[in-house]
C-alpha positions, 0 to 999 in steps of 0.5 A: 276578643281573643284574649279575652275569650282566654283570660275566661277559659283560665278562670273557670278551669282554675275555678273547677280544678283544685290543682290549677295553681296559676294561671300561668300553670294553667295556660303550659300545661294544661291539655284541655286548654291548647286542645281549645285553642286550637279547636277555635283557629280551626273553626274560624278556618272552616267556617271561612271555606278553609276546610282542608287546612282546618282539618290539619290544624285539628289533626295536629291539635289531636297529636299535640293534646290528645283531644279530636275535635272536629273544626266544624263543631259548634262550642261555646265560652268556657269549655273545660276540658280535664286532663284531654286524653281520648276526649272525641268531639264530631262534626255536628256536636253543639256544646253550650257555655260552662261544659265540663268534659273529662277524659274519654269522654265522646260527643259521637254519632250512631249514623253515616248521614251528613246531617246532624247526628252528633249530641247537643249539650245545654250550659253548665253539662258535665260528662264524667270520664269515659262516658259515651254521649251517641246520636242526635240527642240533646243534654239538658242544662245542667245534667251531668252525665256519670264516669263510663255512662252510656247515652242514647237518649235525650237527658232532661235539665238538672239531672244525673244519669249513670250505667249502661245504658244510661238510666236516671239516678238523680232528678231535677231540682238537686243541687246545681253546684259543680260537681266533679266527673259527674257524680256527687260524693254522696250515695246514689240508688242504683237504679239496676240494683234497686230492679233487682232488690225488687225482682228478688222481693216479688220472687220470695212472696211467690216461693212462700205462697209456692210452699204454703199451697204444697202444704195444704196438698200434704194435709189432704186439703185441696189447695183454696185456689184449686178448690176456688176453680172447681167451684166455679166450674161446678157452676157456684155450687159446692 
């Protein structure tokens, strides 16, 4: 089981880096891979009631590639971990198949509660560097999750999430090939940018109508609206 569970993590990080050129390459010198590795001694560990020896082994996987995770984190087949540096995984998180996590990535909690407070990942999730997925939320599958996001709140399947906080650039129904740090080579709305396109559109129709009701004061002409209200406080009569 073991070597086989490894024989699958190669594959897919060779599938997923264009830089992974064997699969020797890939089992020395490959962080991500040894932070796994050892995650999975760890877990059995917990999950046997060794919980203080699984906690040192994950603290010494830690200092080794640079990747927490907490042994009593539930992970599934295929977890692939990009260059590992700063990625954080907590006590609660649930990562499902074919998850692609970068570096500084972290599956945090927003509480102090012993419950679950740690996000849940669907398969095939991809959560870009330095992005910040906090609390109780689920990822849906396939999301991915853009480079220095900021999630507090449940992603739907299928979609692309970016910003601070995190905010729907790309529905559901786009294509669901793999797609590196989260986001796609092509152009995407910003959803701040398009806000503000819109707030700046409302802004000028407002100063030409400011400007247009100024000149009828200038001509001695009451302006229409002005002269509206009166009649309706005249009782309708001119």
């Amino acid at each position: 089981m073991f070597f086989k569970r490894l024989r699958e993590d190669i594959g897919s990080i060779r599938q997923r880096d264009p830089a992974a050129r064997s699969a020797a390459e890939v089992l020395l010198c490959y962080s991500g891979l040894h932070a796994v590795l050892v995650y999975r001694l760890a877990h059995a560990l917990w999950r046997a009631g060794f919980k203080l020896s699984a906690r040192l082994l994950s603290h010494f996987g830690k200092l080794v590639s640079g990747v927490e995770i907490h042994p009593a984190a539930a992970i599934g087949r295929r977890l692939f971990i990009d260059h590992g540096a700063g990625v954080v995984i907590g006590q609660t998180a649930v990562v499902g198949d074919d998850v692609t996590l970068y570096h500084g990535s972290t599956l945090g909690g927003t509480s102090l509660h012993t419950g679950k407070r740690h996000p849940t990942l669907g398969n095939g999730v991809i959560v870009g560097s330095g992005a910040q997925v906090l609390g109780p939320i689920t990822i849906g599958e396939g999301a991915r999750i853009g480079a220095n996001a900021v999630v507090l709140s449940d992603v739907p399947a299928g979609v692309t999430m970016v910003g601070v906080p995190a905010r729907m650039v790309m529905r559901r129904g786009a294509p669901a090939e793999f797609c590196a740090y989260g986001v796609s080579g092509e152009d995407l709305p910003d959803p701040v940018a398009r806000a503000l396109d819109s707030l700046r559109a409302q802004v000028a129709q407002l100063s030409d109508r400011v400007a247009e009701l100024e000149g009828e004061t200038k001509q001695g002409r009451q302006p229409r609206v002005v002269a509206d209200n009166l009649q309706t406080a005249r009782g309708g009569q001119p």
